[in-house]
C-alpha positions in Angstrom: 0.0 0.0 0.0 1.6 3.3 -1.3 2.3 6.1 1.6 -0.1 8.5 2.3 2.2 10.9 0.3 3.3 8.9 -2.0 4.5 11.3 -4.9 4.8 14.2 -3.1 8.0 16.8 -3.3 7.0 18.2 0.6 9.3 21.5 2.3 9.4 22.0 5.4 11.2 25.3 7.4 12.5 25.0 10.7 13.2 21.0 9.8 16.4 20.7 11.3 14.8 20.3 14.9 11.6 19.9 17.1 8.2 20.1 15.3 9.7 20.7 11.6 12.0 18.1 12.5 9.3 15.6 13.3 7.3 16.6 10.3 10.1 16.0 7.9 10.3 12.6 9.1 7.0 11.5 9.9 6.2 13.2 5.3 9.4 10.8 4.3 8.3 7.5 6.2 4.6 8.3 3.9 6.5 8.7 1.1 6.9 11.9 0.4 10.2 13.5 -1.1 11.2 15.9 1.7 13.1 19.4 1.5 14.3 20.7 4.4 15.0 24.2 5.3 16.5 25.7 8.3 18.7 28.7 8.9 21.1 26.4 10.8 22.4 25.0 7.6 23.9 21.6 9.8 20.9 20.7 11.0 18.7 21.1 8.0 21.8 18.8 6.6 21.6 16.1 9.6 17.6 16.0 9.3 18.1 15.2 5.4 20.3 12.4 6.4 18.3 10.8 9.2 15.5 10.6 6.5 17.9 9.0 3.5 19.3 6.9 6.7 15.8 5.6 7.0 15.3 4.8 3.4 13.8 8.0 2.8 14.3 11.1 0.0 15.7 14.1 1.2 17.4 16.9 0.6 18.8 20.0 2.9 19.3 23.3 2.0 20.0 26.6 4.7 17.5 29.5 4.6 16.8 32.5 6.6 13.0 33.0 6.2 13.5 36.9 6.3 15.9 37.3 3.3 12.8 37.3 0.5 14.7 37.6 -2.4 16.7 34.1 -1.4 13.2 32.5 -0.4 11.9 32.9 -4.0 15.8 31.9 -5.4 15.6 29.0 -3.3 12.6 27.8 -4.5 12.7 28.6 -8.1 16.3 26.1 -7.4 14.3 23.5 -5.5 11.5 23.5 -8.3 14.3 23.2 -11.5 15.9 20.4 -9.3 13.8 18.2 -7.2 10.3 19.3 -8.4 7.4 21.0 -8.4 6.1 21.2 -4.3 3.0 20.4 -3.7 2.9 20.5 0.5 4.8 23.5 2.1 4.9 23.5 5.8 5.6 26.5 7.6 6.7 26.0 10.6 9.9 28.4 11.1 9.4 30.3 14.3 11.1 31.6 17.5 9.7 33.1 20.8 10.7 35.7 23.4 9.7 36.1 26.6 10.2 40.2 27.7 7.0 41.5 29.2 5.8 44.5 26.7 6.7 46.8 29.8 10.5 46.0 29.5 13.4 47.8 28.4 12.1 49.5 25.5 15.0 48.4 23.2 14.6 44.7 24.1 10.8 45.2 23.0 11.3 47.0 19.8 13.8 43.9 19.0 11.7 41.0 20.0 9.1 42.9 17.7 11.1 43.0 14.7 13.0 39.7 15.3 9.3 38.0 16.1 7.2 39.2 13.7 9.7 39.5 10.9 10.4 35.1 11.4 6.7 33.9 12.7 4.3 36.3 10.3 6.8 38.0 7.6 8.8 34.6 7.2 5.4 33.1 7.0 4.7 35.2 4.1 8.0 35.1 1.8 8.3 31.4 1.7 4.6 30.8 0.2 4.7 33.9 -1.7 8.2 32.2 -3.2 6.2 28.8 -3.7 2.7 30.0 -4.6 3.7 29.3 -8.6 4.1 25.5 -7.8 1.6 25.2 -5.4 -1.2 26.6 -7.5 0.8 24.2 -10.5 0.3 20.8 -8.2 -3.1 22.3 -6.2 -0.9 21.6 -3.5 -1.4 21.9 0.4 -0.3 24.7 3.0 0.1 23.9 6.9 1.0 26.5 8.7 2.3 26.4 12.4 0.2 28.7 14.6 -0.2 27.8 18.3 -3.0 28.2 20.9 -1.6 31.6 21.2 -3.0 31.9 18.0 -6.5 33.0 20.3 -5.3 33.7 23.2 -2.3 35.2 25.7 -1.6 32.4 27.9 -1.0 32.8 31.0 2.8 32.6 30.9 5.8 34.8 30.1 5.3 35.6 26.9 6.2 38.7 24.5 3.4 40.3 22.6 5.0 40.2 19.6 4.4 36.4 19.6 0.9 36.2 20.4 0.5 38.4 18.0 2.6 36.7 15.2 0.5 33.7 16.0 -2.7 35.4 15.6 -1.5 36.5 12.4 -0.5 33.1 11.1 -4.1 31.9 11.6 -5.2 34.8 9.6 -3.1 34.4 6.9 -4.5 31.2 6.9 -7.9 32.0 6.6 -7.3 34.4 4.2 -5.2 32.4 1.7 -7.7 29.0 2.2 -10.7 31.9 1.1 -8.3 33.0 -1.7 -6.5 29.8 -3.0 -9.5 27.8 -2.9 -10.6 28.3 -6.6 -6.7 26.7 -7.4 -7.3 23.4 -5.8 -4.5 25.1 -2.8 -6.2 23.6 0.5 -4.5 25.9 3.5 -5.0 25.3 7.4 -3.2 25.9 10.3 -2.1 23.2 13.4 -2.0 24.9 17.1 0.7 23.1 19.2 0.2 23.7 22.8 3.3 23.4 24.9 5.6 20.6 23.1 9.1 20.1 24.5 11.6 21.3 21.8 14.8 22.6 21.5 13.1 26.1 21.5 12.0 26.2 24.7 14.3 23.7 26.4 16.1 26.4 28.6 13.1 28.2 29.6 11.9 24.3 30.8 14.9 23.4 32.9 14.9 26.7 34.6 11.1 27.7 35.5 9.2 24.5 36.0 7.0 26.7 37.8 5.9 27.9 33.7 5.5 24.2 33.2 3.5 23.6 36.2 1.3 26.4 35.4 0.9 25.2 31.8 -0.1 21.4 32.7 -2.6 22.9 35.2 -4.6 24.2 32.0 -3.9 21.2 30.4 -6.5 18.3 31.0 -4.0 15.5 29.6 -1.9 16.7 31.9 1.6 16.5 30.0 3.6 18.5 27.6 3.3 17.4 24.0 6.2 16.3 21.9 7.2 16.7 18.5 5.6 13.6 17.1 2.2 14.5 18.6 2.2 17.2 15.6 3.1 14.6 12.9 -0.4 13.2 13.2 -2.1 16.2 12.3 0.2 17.3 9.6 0.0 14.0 8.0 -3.8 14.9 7.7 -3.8 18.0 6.3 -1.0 17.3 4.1 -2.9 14.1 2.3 -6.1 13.2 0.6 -7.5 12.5 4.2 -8.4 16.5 4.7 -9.5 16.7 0.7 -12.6 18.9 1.9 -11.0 20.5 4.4 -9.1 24.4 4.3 -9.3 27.0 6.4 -9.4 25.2 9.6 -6.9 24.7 12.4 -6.5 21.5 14.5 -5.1 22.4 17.9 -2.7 20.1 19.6 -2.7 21.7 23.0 -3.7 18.5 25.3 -6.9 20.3 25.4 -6.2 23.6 26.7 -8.0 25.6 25.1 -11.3 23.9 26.4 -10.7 25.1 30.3 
């Protein structure tokens, strides 16, 4: 029985650890043909191999999500080489943690730094792919979070609630837009899932964690292959009547 996306020439941002990570190899064991992109040009490389390693197709390639001009280079390369994409996964993000109050410097930059990777990244990778994607009426899943409704109640900058309200959207509005091309677009919503992003922030204030699980009725923290699931769905002919939505993968959260 062929793989779920069997056929398939799948990118993936932020694949050279945690969530993307995950992604990328959860799309290669279905089948697909997997491109990783990271700005940490090793890792993207070492999540390539671990799919090849598995019998997989892979390939690696560094990108800064900010630097437009090499997002639609990069994937006019990626089409001429590999293929034309047909599932784009945006998951590329970062967070910061300065209350909106703080030294005003710190909050101009976790504005700029936030915004520009989570929402404006976001942006320049599909607006580099959107020629393919309308070619294959591919799929778009975007990473948003339960932050993508509400502030929780955590250190957490505004500029990232607010990048993750703006992913969903994005969403929205590119599912309402795209639809007439075949493009399907929706959104997953991680909850708190132990990555390499928020690994420091973990080890020193469990009492985040604590107050996290305590909203959460499953009562754990997620991990990177709880999103694979989900972006499996929306990625294959499972979701075919389904865009503009956004699966949220929060342990229930958002229902207390």
């Amino acid at each position: 029985m062929a793989g779920l996306l069997e056929g398939r020439i799948a990118v993936v941002t932020g694949g050279g650890s945690g969530i993307g990570k995950a992604i990328a190899l959860g799309y290669a064991k279905e089948g697909a043909h997997v491109v990783v992109l990271d700005i940490n040009d090793a890792a993207a490389a070492a999540t390539a191999e671990a799919v090849r390693s598995a019998g997989g197709k892979a390939a690696g390639f560094k990108l800064d999500v900010t630097e437009r001009e090499r997002c639609r280079t990069l994937a006019a390369e990626i089409g001429s080489s590999i293929g034309q994409v047909s599932v784009l996964v945006n998951n590329a993000g970062i967070n910061r943690r300065n209350a909106f109050t703080a030294d005003p410097d710190a909050v101009i930059k976790d504005w700029q730094d936030v915004i520009g990777i989570n929402l404006s990244g976001t942006f320049n990778v599909t607006h580099a792919f959107l020629d393919q994607l309308r070619a294959t009426r591919g799929r778009i899943v975007n990473i948003g979070s339960v932050q993508s409704f509400v502030h929780v109640r955590t250190p957490n900058s505004a500029a990232y609630t607010t990048s993750k309200h703006g992913v969903l959207g994005f969403t929205r509005a590119l599912a309402a837009e795209l639809g007439k091309d075949g493009v399907r677009v929706n959104a997953i919503g991680p909850g708190l899932i132990e990555t390499p992003l928020n690994e420091k922030m973990r080890a020193s204030n469990p009492e985040f964690v604590r107050i996290f699980l305590d909203h959460t009725p499953l009562g754990r923290a997620g991990k990177p292959e709880d999103i694979v699931g989900p972006a499996l769905f929306l990625a294959s002919d499972l979701s075919a009547y389904v865009t503009g939505s956004i699966i949220m993968a929060d342990g229930g959260y958002r229902v207390i």
